[in-house]
N, C-alpha and C positions, 0 to 999 in steps of 0.2 A: 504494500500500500504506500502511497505517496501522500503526504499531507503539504499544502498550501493552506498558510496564512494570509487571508484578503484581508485591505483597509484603504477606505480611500480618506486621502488627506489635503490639504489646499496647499501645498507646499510641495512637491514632487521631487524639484531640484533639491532641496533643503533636507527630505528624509531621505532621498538615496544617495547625497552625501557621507550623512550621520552615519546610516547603516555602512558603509562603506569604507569610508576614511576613517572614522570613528573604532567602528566596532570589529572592520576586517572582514566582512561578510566580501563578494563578490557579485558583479552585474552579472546574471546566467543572462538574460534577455531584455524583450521590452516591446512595447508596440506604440502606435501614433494614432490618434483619430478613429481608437475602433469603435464603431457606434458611441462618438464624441465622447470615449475614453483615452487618455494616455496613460500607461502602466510603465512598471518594471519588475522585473524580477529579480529579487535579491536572496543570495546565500551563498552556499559550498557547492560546487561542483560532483560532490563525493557523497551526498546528502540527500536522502530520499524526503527533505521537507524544503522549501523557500518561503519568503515571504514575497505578496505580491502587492505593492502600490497603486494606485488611480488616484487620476482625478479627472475631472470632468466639470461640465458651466455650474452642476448644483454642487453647496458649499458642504463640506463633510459635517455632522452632527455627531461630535463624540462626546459620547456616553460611558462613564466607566469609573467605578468605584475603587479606592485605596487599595483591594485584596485583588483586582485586573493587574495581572503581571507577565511580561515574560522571563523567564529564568534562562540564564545563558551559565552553563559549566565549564569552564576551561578546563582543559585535562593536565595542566601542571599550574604546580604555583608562579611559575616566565610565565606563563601566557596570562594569569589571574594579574598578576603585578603589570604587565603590560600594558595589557585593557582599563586596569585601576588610574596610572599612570596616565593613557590615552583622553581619559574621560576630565582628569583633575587639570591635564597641561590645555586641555580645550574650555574652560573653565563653565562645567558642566558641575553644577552645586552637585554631592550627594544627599538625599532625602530620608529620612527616618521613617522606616515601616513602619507601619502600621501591627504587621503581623511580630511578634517576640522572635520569631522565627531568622525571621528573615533582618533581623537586628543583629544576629549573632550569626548567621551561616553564610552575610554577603554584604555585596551596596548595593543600593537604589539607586537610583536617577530619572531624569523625565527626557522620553525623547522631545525631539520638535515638537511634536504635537500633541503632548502632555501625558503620556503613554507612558507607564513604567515599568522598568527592566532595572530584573538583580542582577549582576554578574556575584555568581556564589561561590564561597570558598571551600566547596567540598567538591573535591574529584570526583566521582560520581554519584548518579542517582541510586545506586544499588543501592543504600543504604537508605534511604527515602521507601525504596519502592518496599522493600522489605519490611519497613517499620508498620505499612497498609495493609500491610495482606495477613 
């Protein structure tokens, strides 16, 4: 299975920057004027997920409460300190969760378009998934 992330945003240039420069994701694609949408597709080449941007004449209406998050795992503490590093020299505030969780296992931050993303400091989710089941 393949999962995409949609969101359309008023800022196109500006979040697939952030995603990009920012975060190290990757342009996979993108299109122009398709039924008076512009898109992109951002992430890893290597990755059965992206995220996919638009925007279009009607203005995005986002909706979404403090516990809306995406979580991003680095797989070492270089790439955790990297991306922390990334976010603090672009002077991108970190934001205090909301969740106790996510106080002590990461940082916050607001993309462009007020969208929040941990970058966490646990190598992986196995232990997450484990603690649910």
């Amino acid at each position: 299975m393949i999962l995409r992330v949609a969101r359309h945003t008023n800022d196109l240039k500006n979040i697939e920057d952030f995603y990009i420069k920012i975060l190290g994701f990757e342009r996979l694609g993108g299109f122009q004027n398709h039924n008076n949408y512009d898109g992109v597709f951002i992430g890893k080449p290597d990755l059965d997920w992206h995220f996919e941007f638009t925007k279009s004449h009607v203005n995005a209406n986002h909706l979404s409460d403090e516990d809306d998050i995406i979580v991003l795992y680095p797989k070492t503490d270089l790439e955790y300190n990297f991306l922390i590093n990334k976010i603090l020299i672009n002077n991108i505030s970190i934001i205090t969760a909301i969740n106790p969780y996510w106080k002590e296992n990461g940082k916050m931050f607001l993309d462009p378009d007020g969208y929040r993303i941990v970058i966490s400091n646990l190598k992986t989710t196995n232990n997450l998934i484990k603690q649910t089941t």
